[in-house]
KOLNU-620386 format. One line per field, with one value per atom (N, C-alpha, C, CB): residue number from 1; residue in one letter; atom name; x, y, z. Coordinates in nm, 4 decimals. Glycine has a CB too. Layout:
num <- (NUM; ...)
residu <- (A; ...)
atome <- (CA; ...)
X <- (X; ...)
Y <- (Y; ...)
Z <- (Z; ...)
***
This chain:
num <- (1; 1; 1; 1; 2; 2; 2; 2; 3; 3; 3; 3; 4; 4; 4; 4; 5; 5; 5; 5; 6; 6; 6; 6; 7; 7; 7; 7; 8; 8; 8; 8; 9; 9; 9; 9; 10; 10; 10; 10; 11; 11; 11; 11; 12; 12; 12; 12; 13; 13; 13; 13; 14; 14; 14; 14; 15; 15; 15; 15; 16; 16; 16; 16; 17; 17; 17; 17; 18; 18; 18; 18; 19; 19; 19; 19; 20; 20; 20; 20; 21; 21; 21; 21; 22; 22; 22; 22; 23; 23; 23; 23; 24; 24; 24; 24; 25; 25; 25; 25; 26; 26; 26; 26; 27; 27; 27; 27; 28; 28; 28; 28; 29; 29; 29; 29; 30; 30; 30; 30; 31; 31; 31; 31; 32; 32; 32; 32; 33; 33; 33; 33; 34; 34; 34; 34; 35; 35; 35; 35; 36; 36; 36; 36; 37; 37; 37; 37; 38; 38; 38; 38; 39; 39; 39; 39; 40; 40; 40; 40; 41; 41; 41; 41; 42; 42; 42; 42; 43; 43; 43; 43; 44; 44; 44; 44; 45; 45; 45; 45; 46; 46; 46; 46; 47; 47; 47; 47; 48; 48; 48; 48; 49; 49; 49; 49; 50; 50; 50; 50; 51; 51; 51; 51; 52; 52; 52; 52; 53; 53; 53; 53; 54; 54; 54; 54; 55; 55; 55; 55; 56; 56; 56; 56; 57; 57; 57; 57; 58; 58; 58; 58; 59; 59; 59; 59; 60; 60; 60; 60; 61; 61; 61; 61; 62; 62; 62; 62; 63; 63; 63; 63; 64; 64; 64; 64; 65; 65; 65; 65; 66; 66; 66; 66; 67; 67; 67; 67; 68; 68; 68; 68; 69; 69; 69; 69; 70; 70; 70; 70; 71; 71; 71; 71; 72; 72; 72; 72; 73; 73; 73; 73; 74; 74; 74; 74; 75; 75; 75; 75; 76; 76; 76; 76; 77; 77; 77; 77; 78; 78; 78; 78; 79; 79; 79; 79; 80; 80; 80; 80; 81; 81; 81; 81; 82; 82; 82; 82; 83; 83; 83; 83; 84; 84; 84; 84; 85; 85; 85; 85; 86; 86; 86; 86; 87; 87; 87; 87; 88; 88; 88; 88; 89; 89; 89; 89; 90; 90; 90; 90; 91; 91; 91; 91; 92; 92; 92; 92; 93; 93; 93; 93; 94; 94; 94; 94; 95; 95; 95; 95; 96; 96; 96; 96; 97; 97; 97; 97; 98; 98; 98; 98; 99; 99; 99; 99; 100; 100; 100; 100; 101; 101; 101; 101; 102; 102; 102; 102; 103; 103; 103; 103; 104; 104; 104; 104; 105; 105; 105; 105)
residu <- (X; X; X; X; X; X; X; X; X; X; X; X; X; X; X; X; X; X; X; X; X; X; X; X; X; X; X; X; X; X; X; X; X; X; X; X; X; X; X; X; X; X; X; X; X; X; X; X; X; X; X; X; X; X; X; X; X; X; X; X; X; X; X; X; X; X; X; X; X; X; X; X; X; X; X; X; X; X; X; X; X; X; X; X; X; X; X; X; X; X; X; X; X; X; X; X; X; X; X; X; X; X; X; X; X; X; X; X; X; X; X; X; X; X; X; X; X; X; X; X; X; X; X; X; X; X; X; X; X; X; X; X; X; X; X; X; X; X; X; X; X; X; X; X; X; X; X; X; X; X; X; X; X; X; X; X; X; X; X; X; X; X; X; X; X; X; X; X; X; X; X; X; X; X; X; X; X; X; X; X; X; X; X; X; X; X; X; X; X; X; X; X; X; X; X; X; X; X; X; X; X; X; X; X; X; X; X; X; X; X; X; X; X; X; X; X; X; X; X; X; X; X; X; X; X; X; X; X; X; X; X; X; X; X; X; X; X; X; X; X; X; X; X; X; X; X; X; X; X; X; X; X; X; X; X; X; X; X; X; X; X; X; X; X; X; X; X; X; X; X; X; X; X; X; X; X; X; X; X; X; X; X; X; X; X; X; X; X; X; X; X; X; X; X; X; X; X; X; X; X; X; X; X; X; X; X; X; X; X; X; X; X; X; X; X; X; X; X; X; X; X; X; X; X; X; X; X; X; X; X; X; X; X; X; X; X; X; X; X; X; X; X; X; X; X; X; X; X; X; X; X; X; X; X; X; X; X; X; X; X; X; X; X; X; X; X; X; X; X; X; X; X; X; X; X; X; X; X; X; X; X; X; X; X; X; X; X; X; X; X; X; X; X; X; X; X; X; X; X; X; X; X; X; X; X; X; X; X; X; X; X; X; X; X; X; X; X; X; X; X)
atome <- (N; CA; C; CB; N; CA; C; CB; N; CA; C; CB; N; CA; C; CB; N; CA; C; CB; N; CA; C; CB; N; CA; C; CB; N; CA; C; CB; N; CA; C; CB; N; CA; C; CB; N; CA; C; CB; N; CA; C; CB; N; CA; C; CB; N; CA; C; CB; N; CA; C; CB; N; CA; C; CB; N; CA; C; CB; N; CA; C; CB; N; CA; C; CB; N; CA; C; CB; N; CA; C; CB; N; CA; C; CB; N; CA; C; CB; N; CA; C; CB; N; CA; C; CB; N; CA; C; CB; N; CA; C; CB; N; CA; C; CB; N; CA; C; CB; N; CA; C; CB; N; CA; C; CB; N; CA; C; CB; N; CA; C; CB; N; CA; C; CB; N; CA; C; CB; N; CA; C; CB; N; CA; C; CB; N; CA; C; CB; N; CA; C; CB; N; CA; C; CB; N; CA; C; CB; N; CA; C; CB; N; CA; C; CB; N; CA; C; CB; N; CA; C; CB; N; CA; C; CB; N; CA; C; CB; N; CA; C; CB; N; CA; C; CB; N; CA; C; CB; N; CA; C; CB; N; CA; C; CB; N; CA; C; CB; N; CA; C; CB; N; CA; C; CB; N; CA; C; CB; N; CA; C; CB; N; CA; C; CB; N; CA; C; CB; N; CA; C; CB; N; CA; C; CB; N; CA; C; CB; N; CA; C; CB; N; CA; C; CB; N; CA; C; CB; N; CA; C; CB; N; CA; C; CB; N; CA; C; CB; N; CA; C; CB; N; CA; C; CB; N; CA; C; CB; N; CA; C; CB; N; CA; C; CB; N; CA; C; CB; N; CA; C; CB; N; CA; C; CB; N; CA; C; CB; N; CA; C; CB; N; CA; C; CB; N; CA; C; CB; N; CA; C; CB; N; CA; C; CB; N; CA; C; CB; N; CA; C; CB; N; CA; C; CB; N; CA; C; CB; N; CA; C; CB; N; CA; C; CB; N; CA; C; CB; N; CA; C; CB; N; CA; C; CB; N; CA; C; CB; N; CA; C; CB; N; CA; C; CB; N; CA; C; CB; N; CA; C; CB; N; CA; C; CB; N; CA; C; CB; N; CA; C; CB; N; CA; C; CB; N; CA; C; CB; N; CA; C; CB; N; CA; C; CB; N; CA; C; CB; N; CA; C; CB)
X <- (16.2021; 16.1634; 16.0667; 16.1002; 16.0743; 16.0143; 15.9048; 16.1046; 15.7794; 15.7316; 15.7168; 15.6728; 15.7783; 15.8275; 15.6613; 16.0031; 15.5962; 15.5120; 15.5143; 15.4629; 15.6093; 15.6141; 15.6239; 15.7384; 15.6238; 15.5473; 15.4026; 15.5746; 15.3696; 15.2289; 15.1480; 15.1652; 15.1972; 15.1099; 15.1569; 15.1566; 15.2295; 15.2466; 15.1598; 15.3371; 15.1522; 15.0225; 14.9026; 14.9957; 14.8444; 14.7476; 14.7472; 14.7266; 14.8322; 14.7704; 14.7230; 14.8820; 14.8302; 14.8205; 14.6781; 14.8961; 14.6298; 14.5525; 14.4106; 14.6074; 14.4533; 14.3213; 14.3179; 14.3858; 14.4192; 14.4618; 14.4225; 14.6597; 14.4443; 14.3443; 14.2226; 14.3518; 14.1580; 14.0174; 13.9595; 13.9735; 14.0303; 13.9514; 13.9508; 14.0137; 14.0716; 14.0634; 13.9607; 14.1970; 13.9329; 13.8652; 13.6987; 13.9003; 13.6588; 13.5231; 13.5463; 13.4662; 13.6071; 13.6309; 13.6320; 13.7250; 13.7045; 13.6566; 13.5333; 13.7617; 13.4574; 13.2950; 13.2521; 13.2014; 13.2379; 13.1767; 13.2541; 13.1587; 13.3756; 13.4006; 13.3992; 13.5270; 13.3453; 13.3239; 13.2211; 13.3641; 13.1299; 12.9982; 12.9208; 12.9238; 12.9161; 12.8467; 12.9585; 12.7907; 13.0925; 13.1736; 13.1694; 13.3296; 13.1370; 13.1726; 13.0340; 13.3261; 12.9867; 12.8756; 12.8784; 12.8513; 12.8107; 12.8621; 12.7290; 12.9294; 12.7857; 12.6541; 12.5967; 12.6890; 12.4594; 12.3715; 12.4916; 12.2178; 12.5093; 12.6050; 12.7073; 12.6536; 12.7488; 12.8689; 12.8267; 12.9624; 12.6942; 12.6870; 12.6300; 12.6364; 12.5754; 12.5380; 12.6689; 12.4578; 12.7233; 12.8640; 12.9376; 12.9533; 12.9186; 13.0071; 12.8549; 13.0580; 12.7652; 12.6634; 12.7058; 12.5013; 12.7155; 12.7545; 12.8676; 12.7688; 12.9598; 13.0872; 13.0953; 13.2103; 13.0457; 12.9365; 12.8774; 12.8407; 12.8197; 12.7401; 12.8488; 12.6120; 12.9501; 13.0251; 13.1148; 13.1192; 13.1678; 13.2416; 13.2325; 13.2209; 13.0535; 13.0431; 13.0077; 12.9394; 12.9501; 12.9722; 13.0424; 12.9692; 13.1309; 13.3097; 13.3460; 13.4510; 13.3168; 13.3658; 13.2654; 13.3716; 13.1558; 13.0678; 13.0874; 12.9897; 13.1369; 13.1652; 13.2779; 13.1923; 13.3973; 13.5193; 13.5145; 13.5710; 13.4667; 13.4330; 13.3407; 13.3991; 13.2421; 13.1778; 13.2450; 13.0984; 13.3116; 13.4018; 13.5108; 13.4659; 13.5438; 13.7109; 13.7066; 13.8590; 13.7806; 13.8081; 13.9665; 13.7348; 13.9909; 14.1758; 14.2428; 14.2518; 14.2938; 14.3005; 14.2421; 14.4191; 14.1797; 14.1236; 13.9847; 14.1481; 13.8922; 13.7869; 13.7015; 13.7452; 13.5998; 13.5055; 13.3842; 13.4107; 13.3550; 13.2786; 13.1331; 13.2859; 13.1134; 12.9670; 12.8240; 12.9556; 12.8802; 12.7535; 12.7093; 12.8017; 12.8708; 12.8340; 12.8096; 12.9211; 12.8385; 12.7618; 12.6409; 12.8076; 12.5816; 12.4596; 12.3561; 12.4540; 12.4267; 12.3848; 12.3326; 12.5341; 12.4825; 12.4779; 12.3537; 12.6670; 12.3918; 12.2471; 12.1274; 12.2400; 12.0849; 11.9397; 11.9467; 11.9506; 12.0358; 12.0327; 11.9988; 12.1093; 12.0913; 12.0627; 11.9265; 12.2045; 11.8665; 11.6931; 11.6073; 11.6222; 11.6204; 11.5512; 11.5917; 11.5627; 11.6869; 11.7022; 11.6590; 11.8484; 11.6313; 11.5945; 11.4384; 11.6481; 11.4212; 11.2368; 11.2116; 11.1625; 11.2925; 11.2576; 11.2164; 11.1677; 11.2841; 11.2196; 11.2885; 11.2209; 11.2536; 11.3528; 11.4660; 11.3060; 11.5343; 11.6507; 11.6805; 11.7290; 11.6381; 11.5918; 11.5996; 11.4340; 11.4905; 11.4458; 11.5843; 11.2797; 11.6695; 11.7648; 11.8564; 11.7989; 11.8750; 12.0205; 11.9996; 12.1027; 11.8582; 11.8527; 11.8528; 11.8691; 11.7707; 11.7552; 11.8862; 11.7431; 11.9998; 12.1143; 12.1474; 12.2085; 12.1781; 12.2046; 12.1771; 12.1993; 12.0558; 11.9845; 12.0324; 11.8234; 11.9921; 12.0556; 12.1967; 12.0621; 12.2619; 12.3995; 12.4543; 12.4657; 12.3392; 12.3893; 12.3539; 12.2348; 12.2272; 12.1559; 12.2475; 11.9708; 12.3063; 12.3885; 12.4656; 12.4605; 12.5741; 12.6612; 12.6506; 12.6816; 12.5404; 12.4816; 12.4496; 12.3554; 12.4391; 12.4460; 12.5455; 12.3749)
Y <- (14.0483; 14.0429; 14.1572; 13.9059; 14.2359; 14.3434; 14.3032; 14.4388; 14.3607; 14.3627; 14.4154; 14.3553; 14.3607; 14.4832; 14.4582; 14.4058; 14.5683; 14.5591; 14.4311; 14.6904; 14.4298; 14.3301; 14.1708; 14.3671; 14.1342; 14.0455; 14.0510; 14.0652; 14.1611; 14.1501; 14.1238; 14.3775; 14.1944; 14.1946; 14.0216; 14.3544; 13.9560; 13.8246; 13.7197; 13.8137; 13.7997; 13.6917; 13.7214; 13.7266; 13.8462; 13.8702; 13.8077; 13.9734; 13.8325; 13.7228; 13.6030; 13.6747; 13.5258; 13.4212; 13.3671; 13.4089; 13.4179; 13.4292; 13.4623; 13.5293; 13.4756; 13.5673; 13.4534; 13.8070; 13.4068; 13.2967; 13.1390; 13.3144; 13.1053; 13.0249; 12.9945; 13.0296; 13.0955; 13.1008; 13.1067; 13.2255; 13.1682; 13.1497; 13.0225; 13.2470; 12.9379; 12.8204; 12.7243; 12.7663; 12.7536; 12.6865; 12.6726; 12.7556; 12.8244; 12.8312; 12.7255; 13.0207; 12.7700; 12.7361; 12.6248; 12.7779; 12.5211; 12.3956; 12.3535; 12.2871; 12.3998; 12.3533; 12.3492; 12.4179; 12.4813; 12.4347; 12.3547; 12.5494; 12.3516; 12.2618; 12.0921; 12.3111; 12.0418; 11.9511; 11.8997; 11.9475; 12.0098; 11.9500; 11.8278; 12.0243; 11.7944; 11.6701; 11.6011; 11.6504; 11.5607; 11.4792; 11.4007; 11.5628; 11.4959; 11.3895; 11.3997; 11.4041; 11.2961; 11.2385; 11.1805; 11.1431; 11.2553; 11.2217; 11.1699; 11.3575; 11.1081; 11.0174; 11.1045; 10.8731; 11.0691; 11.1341; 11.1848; 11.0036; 11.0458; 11.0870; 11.1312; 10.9720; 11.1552; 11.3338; 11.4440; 11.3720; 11.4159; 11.5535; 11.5922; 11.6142; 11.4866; 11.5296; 11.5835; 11.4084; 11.5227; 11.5307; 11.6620; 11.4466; 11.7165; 11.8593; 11.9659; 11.8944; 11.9112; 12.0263; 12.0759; 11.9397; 11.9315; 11.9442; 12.0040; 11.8212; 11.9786; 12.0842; 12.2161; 12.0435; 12.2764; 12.3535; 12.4569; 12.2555; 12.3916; 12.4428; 12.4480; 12.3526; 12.3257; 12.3007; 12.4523; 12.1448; 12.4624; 12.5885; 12.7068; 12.6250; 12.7513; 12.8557; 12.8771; 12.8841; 12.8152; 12.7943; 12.8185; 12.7467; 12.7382; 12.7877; 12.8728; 12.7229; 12.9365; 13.0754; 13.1443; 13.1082; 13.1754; 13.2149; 13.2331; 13.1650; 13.1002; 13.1079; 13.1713; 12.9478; 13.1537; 13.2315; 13.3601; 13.2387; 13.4345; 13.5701; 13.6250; 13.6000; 13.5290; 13.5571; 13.5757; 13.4553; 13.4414; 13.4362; 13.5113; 13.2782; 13.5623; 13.6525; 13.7483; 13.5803; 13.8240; 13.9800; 13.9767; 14.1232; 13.9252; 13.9454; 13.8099; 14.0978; 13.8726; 13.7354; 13.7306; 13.6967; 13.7998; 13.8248; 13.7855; 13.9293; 13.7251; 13.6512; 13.7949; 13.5520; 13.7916; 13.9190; 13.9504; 13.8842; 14.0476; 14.0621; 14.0190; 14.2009; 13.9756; 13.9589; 13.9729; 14.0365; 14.1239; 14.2088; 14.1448; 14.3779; 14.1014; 14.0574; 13.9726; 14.0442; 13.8587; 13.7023; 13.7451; 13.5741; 13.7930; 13.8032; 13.8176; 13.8896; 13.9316; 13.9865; 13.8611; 14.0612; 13.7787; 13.6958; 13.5615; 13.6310; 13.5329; 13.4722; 13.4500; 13.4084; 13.5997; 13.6982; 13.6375; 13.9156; 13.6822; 13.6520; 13.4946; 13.7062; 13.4204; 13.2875; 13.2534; 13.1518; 13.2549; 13.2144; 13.2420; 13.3397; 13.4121; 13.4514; 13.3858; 13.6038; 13.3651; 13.3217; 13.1597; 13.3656; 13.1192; 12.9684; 12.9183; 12.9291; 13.0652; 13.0769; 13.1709; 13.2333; 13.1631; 13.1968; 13.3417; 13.1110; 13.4480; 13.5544; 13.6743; 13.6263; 13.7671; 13.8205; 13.8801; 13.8982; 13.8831; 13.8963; 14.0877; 13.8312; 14.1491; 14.3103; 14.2946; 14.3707; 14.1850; 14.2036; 14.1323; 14.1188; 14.0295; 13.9759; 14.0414; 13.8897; 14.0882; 14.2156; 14.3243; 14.2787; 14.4352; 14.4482; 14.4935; 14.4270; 14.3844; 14.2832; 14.2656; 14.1778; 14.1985; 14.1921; 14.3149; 14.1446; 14.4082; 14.5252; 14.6314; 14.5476; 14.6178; 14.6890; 14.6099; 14.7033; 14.4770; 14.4062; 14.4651; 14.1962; 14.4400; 14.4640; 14.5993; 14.4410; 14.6771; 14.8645; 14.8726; 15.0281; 14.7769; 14.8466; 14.7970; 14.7919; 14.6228; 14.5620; 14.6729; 14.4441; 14.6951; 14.7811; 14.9381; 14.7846; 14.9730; 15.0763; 15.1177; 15.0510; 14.9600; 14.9466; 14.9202; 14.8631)
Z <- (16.7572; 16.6179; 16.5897; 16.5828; 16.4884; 16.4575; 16.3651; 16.4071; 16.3844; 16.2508; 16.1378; 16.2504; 16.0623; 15.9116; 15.8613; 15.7417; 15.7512; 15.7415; 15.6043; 15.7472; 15.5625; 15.4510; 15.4911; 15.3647; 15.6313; 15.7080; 15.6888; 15.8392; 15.7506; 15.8395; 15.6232; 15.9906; 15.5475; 15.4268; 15.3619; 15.3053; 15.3700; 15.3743; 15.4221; 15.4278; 15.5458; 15.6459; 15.5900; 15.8309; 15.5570; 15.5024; 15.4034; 15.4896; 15.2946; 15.1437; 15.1682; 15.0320; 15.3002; 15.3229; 15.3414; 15.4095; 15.4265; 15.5073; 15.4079; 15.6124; 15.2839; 15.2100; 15.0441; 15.1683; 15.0781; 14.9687; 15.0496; 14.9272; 15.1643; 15.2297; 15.2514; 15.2945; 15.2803; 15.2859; 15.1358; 15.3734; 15.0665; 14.9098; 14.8239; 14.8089; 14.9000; 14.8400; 14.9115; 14.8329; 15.0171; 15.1105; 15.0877; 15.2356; 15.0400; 14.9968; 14.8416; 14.9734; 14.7718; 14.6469; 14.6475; 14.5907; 14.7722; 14.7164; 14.7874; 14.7246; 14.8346; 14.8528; 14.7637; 14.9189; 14.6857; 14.5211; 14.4542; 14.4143; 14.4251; 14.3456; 14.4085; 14.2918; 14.5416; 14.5781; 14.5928; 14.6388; 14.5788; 14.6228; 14.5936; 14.5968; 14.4235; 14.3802; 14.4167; 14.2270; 14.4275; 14.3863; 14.5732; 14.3009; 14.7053; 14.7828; 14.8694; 14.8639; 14.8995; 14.9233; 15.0678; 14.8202; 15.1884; 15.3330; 15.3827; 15.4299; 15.5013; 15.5652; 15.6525; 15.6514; 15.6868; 15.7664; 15.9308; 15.7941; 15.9349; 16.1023; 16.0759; 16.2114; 15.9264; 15.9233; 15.9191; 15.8028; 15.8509; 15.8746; 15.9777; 15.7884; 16.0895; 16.2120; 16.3182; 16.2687; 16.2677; 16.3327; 16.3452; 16.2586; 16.1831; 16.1524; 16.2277; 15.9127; 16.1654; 16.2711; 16.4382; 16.2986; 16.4462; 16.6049; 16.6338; 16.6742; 16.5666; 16.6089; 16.5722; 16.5599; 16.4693; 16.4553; 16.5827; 16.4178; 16.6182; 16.7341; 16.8267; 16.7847; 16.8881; 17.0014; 17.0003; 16.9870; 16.8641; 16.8407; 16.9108; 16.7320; 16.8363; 16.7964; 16.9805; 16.6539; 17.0990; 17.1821; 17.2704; 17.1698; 17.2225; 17.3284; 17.3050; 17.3231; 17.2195; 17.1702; 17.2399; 17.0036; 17.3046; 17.3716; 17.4787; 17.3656; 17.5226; 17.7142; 17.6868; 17.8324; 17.6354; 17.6362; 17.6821; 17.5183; 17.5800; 17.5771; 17.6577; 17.4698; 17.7183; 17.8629; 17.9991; 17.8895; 17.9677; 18.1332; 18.1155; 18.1941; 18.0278; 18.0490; 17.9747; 18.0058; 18.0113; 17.9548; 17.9596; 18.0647; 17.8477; 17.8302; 17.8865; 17.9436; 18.0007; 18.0955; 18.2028; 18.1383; 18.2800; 18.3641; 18.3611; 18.3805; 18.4619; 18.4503; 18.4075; 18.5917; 18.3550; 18.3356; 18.4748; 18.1765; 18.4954; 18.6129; 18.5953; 18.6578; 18.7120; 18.7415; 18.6594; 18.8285; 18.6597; 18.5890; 18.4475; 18.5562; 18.3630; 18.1957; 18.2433; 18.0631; 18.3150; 18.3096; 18.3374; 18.4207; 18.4259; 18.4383; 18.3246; 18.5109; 18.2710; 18.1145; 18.0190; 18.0298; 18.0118; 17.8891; 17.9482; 17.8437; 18.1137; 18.0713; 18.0852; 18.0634; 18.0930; 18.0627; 17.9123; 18.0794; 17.7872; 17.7141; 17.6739; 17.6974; 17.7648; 17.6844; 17.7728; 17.6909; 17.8501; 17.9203; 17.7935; 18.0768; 17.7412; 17.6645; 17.4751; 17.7061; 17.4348; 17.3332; 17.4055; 17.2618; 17.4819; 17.5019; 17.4972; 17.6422; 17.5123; 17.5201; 17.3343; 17.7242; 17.2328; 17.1238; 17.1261; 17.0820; 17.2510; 17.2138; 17.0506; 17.3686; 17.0165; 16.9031; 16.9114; 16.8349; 16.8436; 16.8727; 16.9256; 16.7329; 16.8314; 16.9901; 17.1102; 17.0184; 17.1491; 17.2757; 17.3969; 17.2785; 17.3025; 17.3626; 17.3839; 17.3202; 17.2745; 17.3173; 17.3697; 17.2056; 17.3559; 17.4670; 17.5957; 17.4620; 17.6650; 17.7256; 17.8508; 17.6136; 17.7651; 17.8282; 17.8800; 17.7529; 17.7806; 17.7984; 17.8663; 17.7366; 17.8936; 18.0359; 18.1063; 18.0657; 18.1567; 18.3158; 18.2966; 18.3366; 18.2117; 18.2446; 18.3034; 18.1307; 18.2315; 18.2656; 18.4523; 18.1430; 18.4633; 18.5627; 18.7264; 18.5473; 18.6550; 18.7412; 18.7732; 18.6925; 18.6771; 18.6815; 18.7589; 18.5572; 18.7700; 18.7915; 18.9831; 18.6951; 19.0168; 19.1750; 19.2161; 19.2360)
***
């Protein structure tokens, strides 16, 4: 199957016509639905669980292949220091030197 570009600009509208309805109905929902404390603890939490797994993902692998040493190390220099509230400069970095210097031996 080829991709004609009059696909790929299909998916895009799609894709651009989804999300606009999506913001769109937050505002237009907002007074009308009324959630309990433990939903919205709930959506926080997945929230976080997400944004997360999407973290380790991209930590532990590079493509398909597990990622080396050196970035884990990196990322958690990063997370010690974002755990101790330092600014966000100093975290990235931070990583970024361990990671060069790992890399570097």
């Amino acid at each position: 199957m080829t991709n004609s570009p009059w696909l790929i600009f299909c998916g895009v509208l799609l894709l651009a016509v989804g999300t606009y309805l999506m913001r769109a109905s937050g505002a237009l929902l907002r007074g009308r639905v009324i959630l309990s404390e433990n939903s919205k603890a709930l959506f926080s939490a997945a929230a976080i669980i997400i944004l997360f797994s999407v973290a380790v993902t991209s930590t532990l692998f590079s493509g398909e292949q597990l990622s080396d040493w050196q970035k884990i190390v990196g990322v958690l220099v990063a997370g010690v220091l974002t755990w101790y509230k330092k600014p966000f400069i100093v975290i990235v970095l931070s990583a970024a030197i361990v990671t060069a210097l790992l890399r570097l031996i």
